[in-house]
PATORBA-784122 format. One line per 3 residues: number of its first residue (from 0); their letters; for each residue x, y, z of N, C-alpha, C. Coordinates in nm, 2 decimals. Example, Ala and Ser with C-alpha at 12.3 -4.5 7.8 and 13.67 -1.06 7.14 Angstrom:
PATORBA-784122
0 = as = 1.32/-0.57/0.78/1.23/-0.45/0.78/1.32/-0.33/0.78; 1.28/-0.22/0.71/1.37/-0.11/0.71/1.29/0.00/0.79
end
This chain:
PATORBA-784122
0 = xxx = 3.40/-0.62/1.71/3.35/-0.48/1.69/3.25/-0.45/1.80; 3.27/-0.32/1.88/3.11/-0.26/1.91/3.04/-0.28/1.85; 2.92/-0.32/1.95/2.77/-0.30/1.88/2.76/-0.15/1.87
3 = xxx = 2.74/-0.05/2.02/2.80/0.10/2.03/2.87/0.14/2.04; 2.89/0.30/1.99/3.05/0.33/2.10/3.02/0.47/2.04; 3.03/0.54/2.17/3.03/0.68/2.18/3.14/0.77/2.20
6 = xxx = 3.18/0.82/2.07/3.31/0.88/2.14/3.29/1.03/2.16; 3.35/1.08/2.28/3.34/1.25/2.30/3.21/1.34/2.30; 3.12/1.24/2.35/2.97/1.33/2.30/2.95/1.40/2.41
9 = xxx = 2.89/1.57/2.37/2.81/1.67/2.39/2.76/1.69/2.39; 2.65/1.77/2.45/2.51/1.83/2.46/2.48/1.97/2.53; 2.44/2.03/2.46/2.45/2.20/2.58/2.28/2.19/2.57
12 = xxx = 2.24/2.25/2.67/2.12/2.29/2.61/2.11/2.44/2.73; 2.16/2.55/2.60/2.15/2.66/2.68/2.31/2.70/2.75; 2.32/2.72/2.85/2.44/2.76/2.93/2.45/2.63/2.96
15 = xxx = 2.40/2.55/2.99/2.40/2.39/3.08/2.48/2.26/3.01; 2.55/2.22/3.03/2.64/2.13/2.99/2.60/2.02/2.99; 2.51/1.94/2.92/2.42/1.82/3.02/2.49/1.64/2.96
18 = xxx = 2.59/1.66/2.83/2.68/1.57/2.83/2.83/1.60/2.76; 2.87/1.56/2.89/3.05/1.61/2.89/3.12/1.53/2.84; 3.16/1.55/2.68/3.27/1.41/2.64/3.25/1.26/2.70
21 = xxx = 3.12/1.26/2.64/3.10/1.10/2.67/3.20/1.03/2.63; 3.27/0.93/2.64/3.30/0.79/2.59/3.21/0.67/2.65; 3.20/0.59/2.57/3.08/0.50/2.60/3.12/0.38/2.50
24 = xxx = 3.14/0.22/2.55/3.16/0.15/2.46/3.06/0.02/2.50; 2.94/-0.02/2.44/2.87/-0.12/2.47/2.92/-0.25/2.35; 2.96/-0.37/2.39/3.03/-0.44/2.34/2.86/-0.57/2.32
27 = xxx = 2.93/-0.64/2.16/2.75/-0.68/2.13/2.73/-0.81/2.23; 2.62/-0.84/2.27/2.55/-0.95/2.36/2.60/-0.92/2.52; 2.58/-0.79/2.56/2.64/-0.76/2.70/2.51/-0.69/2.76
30 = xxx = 2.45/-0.71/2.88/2.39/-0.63/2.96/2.48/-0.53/3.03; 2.45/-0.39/3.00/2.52/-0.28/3.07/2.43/-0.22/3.11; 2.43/-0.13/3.25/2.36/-0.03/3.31/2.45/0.07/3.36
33 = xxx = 2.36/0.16/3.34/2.35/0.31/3.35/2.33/0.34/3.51; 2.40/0.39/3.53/2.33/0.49/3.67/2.42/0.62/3.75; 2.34/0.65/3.82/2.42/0.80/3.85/2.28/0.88/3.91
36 = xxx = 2.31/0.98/4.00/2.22/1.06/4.12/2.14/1.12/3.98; 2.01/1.16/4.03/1.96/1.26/3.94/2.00/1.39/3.89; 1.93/1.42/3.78/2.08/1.51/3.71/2.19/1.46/3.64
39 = xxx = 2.22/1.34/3.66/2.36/1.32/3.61/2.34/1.34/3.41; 2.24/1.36/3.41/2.27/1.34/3.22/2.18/1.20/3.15; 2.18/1.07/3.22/2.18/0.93/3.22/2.05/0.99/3.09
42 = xxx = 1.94/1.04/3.09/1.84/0.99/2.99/1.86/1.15/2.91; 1.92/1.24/2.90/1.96/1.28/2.75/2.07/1.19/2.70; 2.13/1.11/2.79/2.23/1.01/2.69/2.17/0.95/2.59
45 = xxx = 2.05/0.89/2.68/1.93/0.75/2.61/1.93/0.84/2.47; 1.85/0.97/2.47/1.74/1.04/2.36/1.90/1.07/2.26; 2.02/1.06/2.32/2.07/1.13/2.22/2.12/0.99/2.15
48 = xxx = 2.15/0.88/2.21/2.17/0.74/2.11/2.05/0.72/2.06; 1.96/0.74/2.09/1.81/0.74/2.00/1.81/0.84/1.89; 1.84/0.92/1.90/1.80/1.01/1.80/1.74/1.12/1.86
51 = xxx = 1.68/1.16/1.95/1.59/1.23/1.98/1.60/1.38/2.00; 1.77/1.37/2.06/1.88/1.46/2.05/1.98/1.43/1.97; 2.08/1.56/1.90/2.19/1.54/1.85/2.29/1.62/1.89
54 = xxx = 2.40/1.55/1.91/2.45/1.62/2.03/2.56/1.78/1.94; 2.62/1.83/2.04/2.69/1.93/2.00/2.85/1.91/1.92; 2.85/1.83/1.98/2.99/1.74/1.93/3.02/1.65/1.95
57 = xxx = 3.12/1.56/1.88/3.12/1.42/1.90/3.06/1.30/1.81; 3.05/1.17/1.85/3.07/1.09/1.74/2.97/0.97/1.80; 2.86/0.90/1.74/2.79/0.82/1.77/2.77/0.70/1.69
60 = xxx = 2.84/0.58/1.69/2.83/0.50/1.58/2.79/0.33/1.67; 2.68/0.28/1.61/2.65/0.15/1.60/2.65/0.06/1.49; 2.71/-0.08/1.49/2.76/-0.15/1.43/2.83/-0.09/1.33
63 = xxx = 2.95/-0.04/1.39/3.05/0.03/1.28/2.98/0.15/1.19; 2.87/0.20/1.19/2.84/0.29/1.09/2.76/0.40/1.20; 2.85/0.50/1.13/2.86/0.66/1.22/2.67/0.70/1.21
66 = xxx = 2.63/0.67/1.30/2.47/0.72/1.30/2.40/0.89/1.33; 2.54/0.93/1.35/2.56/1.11/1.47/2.41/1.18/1.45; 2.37/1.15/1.27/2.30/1.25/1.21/2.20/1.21/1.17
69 = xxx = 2.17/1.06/1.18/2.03/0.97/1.17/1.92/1.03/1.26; 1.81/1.04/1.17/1.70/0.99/1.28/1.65/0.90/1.38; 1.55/0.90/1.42/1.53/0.82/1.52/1.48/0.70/1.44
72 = xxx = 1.44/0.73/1.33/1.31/0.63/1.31/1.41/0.55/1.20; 1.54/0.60/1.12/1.64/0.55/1.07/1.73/0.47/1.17; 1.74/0.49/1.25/1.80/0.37/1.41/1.72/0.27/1.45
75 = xxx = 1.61/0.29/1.43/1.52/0.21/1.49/1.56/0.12/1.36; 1.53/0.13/1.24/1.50/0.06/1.13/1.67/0.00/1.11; 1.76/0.03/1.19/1.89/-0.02/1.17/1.90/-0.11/1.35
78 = xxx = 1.80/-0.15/1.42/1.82/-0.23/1.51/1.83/-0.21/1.66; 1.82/-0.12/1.69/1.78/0.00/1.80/1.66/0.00/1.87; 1.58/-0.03/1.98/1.45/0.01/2.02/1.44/0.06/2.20
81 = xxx = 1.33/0.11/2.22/1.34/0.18/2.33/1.24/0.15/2.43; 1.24/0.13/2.59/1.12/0.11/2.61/1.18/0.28/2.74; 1.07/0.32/2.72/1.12/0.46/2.83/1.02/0.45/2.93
84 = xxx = 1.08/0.52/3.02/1.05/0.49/3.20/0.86/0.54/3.23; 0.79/0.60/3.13/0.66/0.63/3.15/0.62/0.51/3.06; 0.54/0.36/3.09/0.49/0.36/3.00/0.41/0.42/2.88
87 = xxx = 0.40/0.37/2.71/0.35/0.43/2.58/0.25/0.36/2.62; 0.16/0.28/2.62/0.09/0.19/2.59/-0.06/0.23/2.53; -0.09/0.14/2.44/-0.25/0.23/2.39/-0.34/0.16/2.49
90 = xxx = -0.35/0.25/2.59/-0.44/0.22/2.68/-0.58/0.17/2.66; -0.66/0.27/2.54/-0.80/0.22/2.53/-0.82/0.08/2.47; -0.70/0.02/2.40/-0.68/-0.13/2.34/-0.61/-0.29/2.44
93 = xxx = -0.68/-0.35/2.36/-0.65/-0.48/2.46/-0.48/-0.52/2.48; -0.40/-0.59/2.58/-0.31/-0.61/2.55/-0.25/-0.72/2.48; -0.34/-0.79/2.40/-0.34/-0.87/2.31/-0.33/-0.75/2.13
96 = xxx = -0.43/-0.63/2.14/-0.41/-0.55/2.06/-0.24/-0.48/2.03; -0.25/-0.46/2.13/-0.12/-0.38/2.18/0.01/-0.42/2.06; -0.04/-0.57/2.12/0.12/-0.64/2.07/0.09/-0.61/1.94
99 = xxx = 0.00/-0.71/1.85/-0.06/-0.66/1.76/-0.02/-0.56/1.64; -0.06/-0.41/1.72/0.04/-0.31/1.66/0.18/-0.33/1.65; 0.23/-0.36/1.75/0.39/-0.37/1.76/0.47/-0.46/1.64
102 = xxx = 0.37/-0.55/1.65/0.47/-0.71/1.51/0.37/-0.65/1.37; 0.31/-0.61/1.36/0.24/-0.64/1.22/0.30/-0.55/1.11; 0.39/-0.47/1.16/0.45/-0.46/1.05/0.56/-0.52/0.96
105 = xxx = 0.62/-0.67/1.03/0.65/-0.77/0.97/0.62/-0.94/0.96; 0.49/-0.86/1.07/0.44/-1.05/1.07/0.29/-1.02/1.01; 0.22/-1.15/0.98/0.13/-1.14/0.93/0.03/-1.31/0.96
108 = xxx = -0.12/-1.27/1.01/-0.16/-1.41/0.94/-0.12/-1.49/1.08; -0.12/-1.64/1.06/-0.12/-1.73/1.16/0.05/-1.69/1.21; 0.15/-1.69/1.18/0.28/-1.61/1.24/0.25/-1.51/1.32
111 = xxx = 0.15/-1.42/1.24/0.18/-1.27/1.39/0.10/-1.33/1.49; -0.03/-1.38/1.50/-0.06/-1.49/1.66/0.01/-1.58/1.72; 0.10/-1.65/1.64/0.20/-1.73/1.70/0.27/-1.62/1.77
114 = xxx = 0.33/-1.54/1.72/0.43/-1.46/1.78/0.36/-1.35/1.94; 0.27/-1.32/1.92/0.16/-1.24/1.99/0.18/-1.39/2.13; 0.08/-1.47/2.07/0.07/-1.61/2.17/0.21/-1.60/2.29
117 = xxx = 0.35/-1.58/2.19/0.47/-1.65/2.22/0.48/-1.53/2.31; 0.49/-1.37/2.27/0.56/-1.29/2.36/0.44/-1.28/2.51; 0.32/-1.33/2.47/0.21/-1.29/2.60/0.28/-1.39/2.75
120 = xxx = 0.34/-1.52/2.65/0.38/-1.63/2.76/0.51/-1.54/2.81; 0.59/-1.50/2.77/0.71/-1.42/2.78/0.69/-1.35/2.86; 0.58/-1.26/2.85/0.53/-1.14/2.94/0.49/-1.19/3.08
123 = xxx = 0.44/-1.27/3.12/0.32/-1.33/3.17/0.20/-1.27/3.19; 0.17/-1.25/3.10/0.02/-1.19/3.04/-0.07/-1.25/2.99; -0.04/-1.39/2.94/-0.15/-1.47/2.89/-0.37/-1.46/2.96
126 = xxx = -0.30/-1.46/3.10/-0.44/-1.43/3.11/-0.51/-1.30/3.11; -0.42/-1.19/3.07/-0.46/-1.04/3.07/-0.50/-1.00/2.96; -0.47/-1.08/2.83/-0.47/-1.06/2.74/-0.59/-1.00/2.65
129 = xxx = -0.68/-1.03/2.69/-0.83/-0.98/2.64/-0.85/-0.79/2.69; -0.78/-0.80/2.85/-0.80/-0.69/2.89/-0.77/-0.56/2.83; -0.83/-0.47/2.87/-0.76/-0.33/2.79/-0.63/-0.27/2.90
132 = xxx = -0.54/-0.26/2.81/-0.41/-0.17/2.86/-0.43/-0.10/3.00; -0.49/-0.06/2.97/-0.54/0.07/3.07/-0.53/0.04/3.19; -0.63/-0.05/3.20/-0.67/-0.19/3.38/-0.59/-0.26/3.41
135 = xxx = -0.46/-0.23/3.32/-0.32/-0.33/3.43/-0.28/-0.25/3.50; -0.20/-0.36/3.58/-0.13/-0.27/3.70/-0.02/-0.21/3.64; 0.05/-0.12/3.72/0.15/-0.05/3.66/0.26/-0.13/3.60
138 = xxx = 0.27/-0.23/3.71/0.43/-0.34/3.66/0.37/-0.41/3.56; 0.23/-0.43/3.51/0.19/-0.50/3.42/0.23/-0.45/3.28; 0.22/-0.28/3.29/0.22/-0.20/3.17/0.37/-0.17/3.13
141 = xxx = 0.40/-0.18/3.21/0.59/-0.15/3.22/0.58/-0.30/3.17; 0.60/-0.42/3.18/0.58/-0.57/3.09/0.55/-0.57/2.96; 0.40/-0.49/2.92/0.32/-0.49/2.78/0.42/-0.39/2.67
144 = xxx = 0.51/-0.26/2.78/0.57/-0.22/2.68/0.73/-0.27/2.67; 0.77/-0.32/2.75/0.90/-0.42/2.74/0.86/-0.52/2.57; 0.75/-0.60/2.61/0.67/-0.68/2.50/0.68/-0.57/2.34
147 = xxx = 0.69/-0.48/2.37/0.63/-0.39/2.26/0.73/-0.33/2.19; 0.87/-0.32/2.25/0.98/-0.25/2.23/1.08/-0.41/2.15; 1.05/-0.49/2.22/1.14/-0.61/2.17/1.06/-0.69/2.06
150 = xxx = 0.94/-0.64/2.01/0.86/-0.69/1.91/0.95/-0.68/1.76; 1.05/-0.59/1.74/1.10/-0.57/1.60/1.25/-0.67/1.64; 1.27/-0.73/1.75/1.38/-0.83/1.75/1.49/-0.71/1.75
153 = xxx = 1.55/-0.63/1.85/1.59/-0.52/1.81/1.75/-0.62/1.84; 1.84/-0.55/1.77/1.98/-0.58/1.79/2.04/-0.51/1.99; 1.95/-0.38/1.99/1.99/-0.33/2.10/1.87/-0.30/2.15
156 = xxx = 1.86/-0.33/2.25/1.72/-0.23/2.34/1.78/-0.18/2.49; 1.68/-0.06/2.44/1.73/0.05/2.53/1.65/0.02/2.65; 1.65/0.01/2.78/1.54/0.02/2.88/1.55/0.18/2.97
159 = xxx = 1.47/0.22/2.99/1.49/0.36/3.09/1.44/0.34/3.22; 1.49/0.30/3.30/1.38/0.24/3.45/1.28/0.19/3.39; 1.36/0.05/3.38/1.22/-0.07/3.36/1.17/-0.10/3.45
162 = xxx = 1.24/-0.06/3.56/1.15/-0.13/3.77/1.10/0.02/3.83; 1.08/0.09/3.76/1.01/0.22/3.83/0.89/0.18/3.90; 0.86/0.22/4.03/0.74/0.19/4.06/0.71/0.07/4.08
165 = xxx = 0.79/-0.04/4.05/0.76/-0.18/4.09/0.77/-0.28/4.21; 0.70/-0.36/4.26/0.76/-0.41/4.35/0.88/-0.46/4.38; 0.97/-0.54/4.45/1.06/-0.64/4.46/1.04/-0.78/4.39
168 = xxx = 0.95/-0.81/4.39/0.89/-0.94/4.36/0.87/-0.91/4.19; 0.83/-0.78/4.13/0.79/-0.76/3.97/0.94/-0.71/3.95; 0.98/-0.67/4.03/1.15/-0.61/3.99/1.20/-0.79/3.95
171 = xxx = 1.22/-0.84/4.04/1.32/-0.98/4.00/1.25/-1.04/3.89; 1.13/-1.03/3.85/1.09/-1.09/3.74/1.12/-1.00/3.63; 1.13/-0.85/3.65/1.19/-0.82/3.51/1.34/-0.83/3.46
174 = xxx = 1.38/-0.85/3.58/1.55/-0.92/3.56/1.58/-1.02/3.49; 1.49/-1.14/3.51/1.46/-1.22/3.45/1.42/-1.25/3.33; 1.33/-1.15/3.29/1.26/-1.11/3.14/1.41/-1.04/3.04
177 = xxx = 1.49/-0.97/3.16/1.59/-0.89/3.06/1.71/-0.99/3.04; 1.74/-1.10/3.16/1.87/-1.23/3.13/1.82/-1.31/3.04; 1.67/-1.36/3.02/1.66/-1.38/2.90/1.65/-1.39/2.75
180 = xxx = 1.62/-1.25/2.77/1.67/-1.14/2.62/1.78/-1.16/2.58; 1.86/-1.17/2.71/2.05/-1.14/2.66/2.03/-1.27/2.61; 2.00/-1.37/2.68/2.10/-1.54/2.65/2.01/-1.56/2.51
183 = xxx = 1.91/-1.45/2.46/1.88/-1.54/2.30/1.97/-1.43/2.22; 2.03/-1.33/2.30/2.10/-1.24/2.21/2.11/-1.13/2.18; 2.04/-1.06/2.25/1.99/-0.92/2.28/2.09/-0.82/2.35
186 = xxx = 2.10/-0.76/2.30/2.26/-0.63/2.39/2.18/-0.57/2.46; 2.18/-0.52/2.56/2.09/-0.46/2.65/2.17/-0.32/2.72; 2.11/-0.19/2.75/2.18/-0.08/2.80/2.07/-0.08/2.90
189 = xxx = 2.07/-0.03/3.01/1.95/-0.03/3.08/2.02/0.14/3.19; 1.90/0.21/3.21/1.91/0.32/3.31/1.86/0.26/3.38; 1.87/0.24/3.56/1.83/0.21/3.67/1.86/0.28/3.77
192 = xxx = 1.76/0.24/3.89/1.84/0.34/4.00/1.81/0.24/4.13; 1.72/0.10/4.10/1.67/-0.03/4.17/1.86/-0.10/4.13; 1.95/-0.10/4.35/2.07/-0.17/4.26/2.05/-0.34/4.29
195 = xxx = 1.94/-0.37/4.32/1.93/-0.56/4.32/1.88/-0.53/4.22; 1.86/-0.51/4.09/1.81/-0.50/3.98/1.92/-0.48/3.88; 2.01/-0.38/3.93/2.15/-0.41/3.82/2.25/-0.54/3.91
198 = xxx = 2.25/-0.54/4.03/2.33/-0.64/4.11/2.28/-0.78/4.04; 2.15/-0.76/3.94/2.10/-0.90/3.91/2.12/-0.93/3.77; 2.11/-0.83/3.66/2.16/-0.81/3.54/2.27/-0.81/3.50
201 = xxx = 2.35/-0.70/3.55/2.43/-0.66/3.47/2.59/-0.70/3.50; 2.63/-0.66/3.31/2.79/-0.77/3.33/2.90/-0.62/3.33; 2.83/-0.50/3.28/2.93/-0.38/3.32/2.82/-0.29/3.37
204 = xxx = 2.89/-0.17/3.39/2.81/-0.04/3.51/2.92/0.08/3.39; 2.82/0.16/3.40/2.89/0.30/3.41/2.80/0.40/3.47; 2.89/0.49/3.53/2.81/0.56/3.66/2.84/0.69/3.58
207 = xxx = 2.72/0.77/3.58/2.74/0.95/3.50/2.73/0.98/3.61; 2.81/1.13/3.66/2.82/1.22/3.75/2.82/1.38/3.67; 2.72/1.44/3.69/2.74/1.60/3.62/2.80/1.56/3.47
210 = xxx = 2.69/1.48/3.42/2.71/1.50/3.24/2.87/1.39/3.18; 2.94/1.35/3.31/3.02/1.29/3.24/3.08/1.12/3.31; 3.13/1.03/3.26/3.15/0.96/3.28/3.25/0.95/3.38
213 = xxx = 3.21/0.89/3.53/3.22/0.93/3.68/3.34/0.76/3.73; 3.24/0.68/3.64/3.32/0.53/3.66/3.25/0.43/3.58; 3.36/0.28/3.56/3.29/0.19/3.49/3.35/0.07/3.50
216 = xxx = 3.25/-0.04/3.57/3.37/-0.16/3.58/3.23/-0.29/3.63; 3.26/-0.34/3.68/3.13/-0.49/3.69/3.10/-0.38/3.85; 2.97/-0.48/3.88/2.90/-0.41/4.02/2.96/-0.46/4.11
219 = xxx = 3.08/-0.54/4.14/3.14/-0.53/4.21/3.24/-0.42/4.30; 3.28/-0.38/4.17/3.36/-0.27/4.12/3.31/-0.15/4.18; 3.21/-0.15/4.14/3.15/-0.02/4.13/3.08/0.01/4.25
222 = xxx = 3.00/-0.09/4.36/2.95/-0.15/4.50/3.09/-0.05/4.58; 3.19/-0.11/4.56/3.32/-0.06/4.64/3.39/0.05/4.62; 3.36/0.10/4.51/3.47/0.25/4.47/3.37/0.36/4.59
225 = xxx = 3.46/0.44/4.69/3.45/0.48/4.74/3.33/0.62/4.68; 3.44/0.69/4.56/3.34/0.78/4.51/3.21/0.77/4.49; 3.20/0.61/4.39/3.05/0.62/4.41/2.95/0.62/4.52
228 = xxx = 2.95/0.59/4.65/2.91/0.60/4.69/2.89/0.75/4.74; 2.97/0.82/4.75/2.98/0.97/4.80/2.92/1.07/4.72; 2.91/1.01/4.54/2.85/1.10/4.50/2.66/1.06/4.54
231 = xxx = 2.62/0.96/4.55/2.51/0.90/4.62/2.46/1.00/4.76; 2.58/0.97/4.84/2.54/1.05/4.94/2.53/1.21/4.95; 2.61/1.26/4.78/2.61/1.42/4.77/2.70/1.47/4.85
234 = xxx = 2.82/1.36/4.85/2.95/1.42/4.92/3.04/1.48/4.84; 3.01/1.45/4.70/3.09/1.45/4.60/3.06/1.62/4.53; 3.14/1.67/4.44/3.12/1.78/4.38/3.21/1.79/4.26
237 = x = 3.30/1.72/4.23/3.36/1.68/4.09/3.34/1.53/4.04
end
């Protein structure tokens, strides 16, 4: 069974068409990414498998049960989590706090430190940990909320440009942080637009072009189809 699968979804907002009969099938324990020129749609997809949007038509079901009309905070609580391209982070709190927030509403006691301890090593934040949010570097805070999104053990996590802004060197380590995730079990969707970053992740691609699904196949695949590249270069116009 899909873990997702999106069949025929829509979105108007206004005269603007911004998702055209999606199909979308994320199969469970698979890293997939997202990508496509700006514009293409790629993060009202995110908000609308979130919840955040509902689309105009069409059908949105994870692990077999139709979610179209759920909330966000009903998805979350069915296995779902998000980390989106602006770090959340509570800046004025330590990043030892941080986490903190994130587990305690199922850990408690010597477990939620263990766990806190275990995701800081994960992060590589152990020595930051005292500090406040705020005073990390950017790639550090894009880490604290990666840390903060995978704190409920999500069945799916969502990433939205997890390497925005990051170097090369903090980009391969988040690649790393996300092959990880997969090999203990984690389904992963990821929006990117860094391609040594999906060239290092991911086991499918689907490329949005103007609100609809443009192509989809391993980065090989996808590296060589002519179109993609042309709609990149804005040669493209269907």
């Amino acid at each position: 069974m899909a873990l997702l699968q999106l069949r025929d979804v829509n979105k108007h907002f206004g005269g603007l068409h911004v998702t055209n009969a999606v199909n979308l099938v994320l199969e469970q324990g698979e890293i997939h990414c997202l990508i496509g020129p700006n514009g293409a749609g790629k993060s009202t997809l995110f908000r609308l498998i979130l919840g955040e949007h509902h689309p105009g038509s069409g059908q949105i079901c994870f692990a077999g049960e139709d979610i179209t009309a759920l909330k966000s905070f009903a998805r979350i609580r069915r296995g779902l989590s998000v980390k989106f391209q602006v770090p959340g982070v509570f800046k004025g709190l330590s990043v030892r706090q941080n986490l903190e927030i994130a587990l305690q509403s199922r850990l408690h006691g010597v477990t939620l430190g263990r766990e806190i301890d275990r995701l800081l090593a994960f992060l590589n934040l152990e020595a930051e940990q005292a500090q406040l949010a705020g005073n990390l570097s950017h790639g550090q805070k894009q880490w604290l909320e990666i840390g903060m999104a995978i704190a409920l053990k999500p069945r799916l996590l969502l990433l939205d440009e997890p390497t925005a802004g990051m170097s090369p060197e903090e980009t391969h380590m988040t690649g790393e942080m996300v092959r990880r995730l997969n090999a203990a079990g984690m389904t992963v969707l990821a929006i990117e637009h860094d391609m040594a970053f999906v060239r290092q992740v991911a086991q499918r691609v689907t490329v949005l072009h103007l609100g609809q699904v443009f192509a989809q196949g391993s980065i090989d695949e996808i590296v060589a189809d002519e179109r993609v590249a042309a709609i990149y270069l804005g040669q493209a116009h269907a």
